[in-house]
N, C-alpha and C positions, 0 to 999 in steps of 0.2 A: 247300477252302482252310481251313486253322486260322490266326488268330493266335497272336505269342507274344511275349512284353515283359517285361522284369527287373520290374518293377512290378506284374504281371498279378495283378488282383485282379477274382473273382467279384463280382457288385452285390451278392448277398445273404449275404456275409462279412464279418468284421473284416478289417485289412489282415494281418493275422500268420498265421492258420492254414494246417496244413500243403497244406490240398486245392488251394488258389492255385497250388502248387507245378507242379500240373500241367500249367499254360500258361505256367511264368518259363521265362526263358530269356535268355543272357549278352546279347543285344543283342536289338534291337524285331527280327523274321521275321517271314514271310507262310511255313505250310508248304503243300507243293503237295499233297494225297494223290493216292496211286493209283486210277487208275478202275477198277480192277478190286478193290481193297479196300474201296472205297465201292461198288461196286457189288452186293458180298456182301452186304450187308446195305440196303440202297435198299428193299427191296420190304418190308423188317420195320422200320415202327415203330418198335417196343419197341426191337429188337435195335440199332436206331442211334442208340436214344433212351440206350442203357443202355451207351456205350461212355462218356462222360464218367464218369457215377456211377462203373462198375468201375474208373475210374482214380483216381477218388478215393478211394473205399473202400482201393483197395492202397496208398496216401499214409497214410489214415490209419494202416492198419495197420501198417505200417512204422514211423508216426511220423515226427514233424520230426526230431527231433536223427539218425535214421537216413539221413533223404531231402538234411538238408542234408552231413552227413558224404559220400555217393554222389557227390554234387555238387562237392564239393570236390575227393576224388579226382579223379573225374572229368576236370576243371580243371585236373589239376597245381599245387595250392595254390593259383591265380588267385582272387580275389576272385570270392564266390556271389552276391552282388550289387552291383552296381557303387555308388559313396558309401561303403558300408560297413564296408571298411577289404578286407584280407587275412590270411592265418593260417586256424586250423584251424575249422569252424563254431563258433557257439559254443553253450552249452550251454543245453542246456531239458530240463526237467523233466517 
């Protein structure tokens, strides 16, 4: 089971940075994984330890201004986090 929440902030980040991104999500969820995609990886450590990081890593790499733009598409213009208003992401530098 993963959580997921428009707010979702790692303990050892500031609230902004991109890598948070990869647990928001438009309302609070519970995701179920598959037991056979966790089970791929169950017997390696490393290999389940290094699934969060690679998703960070590809956040970063991508960037914010990339990952909230996806999001939006994504949305159908809907608001990327909810308070925030609506319209296009906005811009970072």
């Amino acid at each position: 089971m993963a959580c997921f929440h428009p707010g979702y902030r790692f303990t050892v980040t500031e609230p902004d940075p991109v890598e948070n991104y990869t647990n928001h999500s438009p309302y609070p969820m519970l995701h179920l994984l598959r037991e056979d995609s966790v089970t791929a990886v169950a017997g390696d450590p490393d290999a389940l330890l290094g699934i969060p990081q690679h998703n960070v890593e590809t956040l970063r790499r991508l960037g914010k201004a990339k990952v909230l733009e996806m999001l939006w598409a994504a949305g159908g213009g809907a608001p990327i986090n909810p308070g925030r208003g609506s319209g296009p992401p906005p811009s970072t530098p």
